[in-house]
GUKEZA-30951 format. One record per residue (C-alpha): residue in one letter; residue number from 0; z, y, x. Coordinates in steps of 0.02 Angstrom, whole numbers, always signed. Example, Ala and Ser with C-alpha at 12.3 -4.5 7.8 and 13.67 -1.06 7.14 Angstrom:
resn | resi | up | north | east
A | 0 | +390 | -225 | +615
S | 1 | +357 | -53 | +684
***
This chain:
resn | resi | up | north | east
X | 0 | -234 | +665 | +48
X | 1 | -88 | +731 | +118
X | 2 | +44 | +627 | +181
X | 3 | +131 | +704 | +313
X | 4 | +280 | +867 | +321
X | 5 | +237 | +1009 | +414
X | 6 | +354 | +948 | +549
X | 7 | +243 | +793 | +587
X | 8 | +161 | +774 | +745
X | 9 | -38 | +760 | +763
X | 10 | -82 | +574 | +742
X | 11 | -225 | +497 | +826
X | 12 | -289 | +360 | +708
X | 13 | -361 | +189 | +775
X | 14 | -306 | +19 | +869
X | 15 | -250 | +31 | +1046
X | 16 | -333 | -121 | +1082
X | 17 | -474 | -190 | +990
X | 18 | -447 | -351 | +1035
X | 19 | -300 | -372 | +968
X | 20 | -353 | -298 | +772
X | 21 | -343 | -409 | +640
X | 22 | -449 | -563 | +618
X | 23 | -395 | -684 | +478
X | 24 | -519 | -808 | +453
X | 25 | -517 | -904 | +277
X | 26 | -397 | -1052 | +297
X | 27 | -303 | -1161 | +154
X | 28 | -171 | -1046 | +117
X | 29 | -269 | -895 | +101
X | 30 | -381 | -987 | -38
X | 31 | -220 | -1067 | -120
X | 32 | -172 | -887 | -140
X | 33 | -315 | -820 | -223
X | 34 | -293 | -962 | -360
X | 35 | -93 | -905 | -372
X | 36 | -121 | -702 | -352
X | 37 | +50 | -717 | -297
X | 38 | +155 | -600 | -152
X | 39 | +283 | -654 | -53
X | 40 | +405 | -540 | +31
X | 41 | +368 | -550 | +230
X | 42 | +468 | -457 | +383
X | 43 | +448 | -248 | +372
X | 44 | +517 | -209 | +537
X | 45 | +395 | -325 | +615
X | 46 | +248 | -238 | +533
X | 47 | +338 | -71 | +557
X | 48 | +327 | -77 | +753
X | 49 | +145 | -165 | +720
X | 50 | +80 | -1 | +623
X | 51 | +169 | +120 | +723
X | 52 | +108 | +50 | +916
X | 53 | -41 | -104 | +901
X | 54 | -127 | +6 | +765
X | 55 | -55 | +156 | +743
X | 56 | -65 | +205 | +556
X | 57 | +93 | +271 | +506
X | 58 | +158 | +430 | +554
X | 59 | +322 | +452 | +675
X | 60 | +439 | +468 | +547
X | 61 | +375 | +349 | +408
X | 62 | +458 | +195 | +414
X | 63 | +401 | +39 | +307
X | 64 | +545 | -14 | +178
X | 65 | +466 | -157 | +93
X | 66 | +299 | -274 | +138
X | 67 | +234 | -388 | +46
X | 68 | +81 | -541 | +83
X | 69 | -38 | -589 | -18
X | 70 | -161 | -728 | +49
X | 71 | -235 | -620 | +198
X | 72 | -196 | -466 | +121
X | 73 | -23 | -358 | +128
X | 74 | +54 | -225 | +35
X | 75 | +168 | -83 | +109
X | 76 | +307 | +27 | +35
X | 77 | +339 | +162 | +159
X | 78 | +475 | +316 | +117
X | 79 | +308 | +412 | +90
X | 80 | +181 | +318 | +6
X | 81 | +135 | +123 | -60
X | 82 | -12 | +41 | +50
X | 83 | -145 | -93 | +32
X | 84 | -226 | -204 | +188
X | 85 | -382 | -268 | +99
X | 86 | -430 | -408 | +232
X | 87 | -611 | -422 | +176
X | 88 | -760 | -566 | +250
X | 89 | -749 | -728 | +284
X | 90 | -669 | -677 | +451
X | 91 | -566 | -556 | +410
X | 92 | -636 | -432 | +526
X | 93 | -673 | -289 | +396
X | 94 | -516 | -235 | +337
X | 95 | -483 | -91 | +199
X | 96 | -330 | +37 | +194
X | 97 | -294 | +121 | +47
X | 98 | -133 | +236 | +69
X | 99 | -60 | +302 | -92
X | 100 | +56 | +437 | -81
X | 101 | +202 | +437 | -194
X | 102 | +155 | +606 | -251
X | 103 | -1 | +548 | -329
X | 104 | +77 | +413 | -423
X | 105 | +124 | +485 | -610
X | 106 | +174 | +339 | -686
X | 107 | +221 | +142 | -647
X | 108 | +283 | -11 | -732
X | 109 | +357 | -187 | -696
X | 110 | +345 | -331 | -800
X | 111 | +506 | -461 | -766
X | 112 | +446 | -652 | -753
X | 113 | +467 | -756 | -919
X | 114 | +547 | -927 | -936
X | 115 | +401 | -1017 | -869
X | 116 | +357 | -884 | -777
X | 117 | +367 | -898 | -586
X | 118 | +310 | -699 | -542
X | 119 | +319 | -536 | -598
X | 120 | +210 | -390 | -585
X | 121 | +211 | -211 | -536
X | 122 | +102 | -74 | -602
X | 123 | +67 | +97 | -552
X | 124 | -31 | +226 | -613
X | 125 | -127 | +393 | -509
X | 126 | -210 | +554 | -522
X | 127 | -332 | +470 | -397
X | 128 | -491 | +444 | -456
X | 129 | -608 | +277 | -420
X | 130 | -770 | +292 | -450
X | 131 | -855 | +118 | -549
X | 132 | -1030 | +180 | -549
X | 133 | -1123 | +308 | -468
X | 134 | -1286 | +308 | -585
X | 135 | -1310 | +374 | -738
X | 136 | -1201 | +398 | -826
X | 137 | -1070 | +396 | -695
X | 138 | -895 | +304 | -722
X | 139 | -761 | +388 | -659
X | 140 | -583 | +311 | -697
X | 141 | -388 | +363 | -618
X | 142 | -320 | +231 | -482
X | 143 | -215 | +84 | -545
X | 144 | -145 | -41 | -429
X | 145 | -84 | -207 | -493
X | 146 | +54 | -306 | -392
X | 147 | +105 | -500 | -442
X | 148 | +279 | -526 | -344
X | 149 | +362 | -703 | -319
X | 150 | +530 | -658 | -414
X | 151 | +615 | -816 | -304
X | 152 | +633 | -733 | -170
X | 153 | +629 | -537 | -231
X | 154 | +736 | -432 | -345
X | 155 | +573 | -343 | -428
X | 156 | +708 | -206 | -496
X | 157 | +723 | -171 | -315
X | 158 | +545 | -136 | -300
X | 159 | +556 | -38 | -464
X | 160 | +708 | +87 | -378
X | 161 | +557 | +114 | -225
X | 162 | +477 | +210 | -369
X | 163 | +626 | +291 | -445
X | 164 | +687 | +359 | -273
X | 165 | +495 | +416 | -205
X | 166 | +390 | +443 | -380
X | 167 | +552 | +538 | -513
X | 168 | +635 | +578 | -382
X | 169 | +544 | +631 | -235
X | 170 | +494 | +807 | -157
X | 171 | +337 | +879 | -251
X | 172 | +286 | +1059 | -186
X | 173 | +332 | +1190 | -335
X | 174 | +208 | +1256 | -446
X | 175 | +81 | +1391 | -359
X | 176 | +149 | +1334 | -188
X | 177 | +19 | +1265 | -73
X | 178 | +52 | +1103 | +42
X | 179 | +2 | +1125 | +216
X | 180 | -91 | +1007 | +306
X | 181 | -86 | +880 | +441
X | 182 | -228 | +857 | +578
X | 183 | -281 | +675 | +593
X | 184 | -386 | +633 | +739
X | 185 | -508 | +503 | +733
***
């Protein structure tokens, strides 16, 4: 994937300090949330200097617009693509990052919450594929994501314009032109 603009610096991907990476053991709340499968909106410009200097993930010019928490896991709008923090384990030391780029994303959806309702969700659709099953025969399906959003606290609309702006709206290189790439150092 390419996220970056040809005016991006290289990034060198990894934590600066290991001790300090992310260990969220399995407490109350995160086990309360898994019955709920709800996310509530939490602090971007906290997790903006978090990813940019304690693990540096995001590029120099990305800057996170929207986060939301879910139990020990978080999702990330950025101004160039949506990600997931899969905290995985009983400890929470394996953690997953998927990065989506807007560019990939052909298609989304929200669903408002109902009378009784006390979330709403948020759908979007890829031209990335997952892979269910590599035997025979093999499964291959596009990337969906599915996002249940506390509506108390959050305009989803809003969330819905992060789409507009980056997914109708957004740059996309012009047909035969080819995007350059970034170098990522691991």
């Amino acid at each position: 994937f390419v996220v970056g603009l040809p005016t991006d610096k290289k990034m060198v991907f990894g934590p600066n300090n290991y001790a300090n990476h992310e260990r969220d053991g399995v407490g109350f709340n995160s086990i309360a949330a898994g019955f709920f499968d709800n996310s509530k909106e939490i602090d971007a410009a906290a997790l903006d200097a978090k990813f940019h200097y304690d693990m540096p993930f995001l590029l120099e010019e990305e800057k996170i617009l929207r986060a939301f928490a879910q139990a020990r896991d978080m999702f990330l709008y950025t101004n160039r693509r949506f990600v997931i923090v899969d905290t995985k384990g009983m400890t929470g030391q394996r953690v997953k990052y998927k990065t989506i780029p807007y560019k990939h994303v052909h298609g989304f959806e929200f669903e408002t919450a109902g009378h009784m309702d006390r979330d709403a969700e948020i759908y979007a659709y890829t031209t990335i594929s997952h892979i269910r099953s590599n035997g025979i025969p093999r499964s291959v399906e596009l990337l969906s994501t599915k996002q249940s959003i506390l509506v108390k606290h959050t305009d989803i609309y809003e969330i819905g314009k992060i789409y507009v702006d980056h997914v109708l709206f957004g740059e996309k290189p012009k047909d035969g032109e080819v995007e350059p790439e970034i170098e990522v150092t691991f």
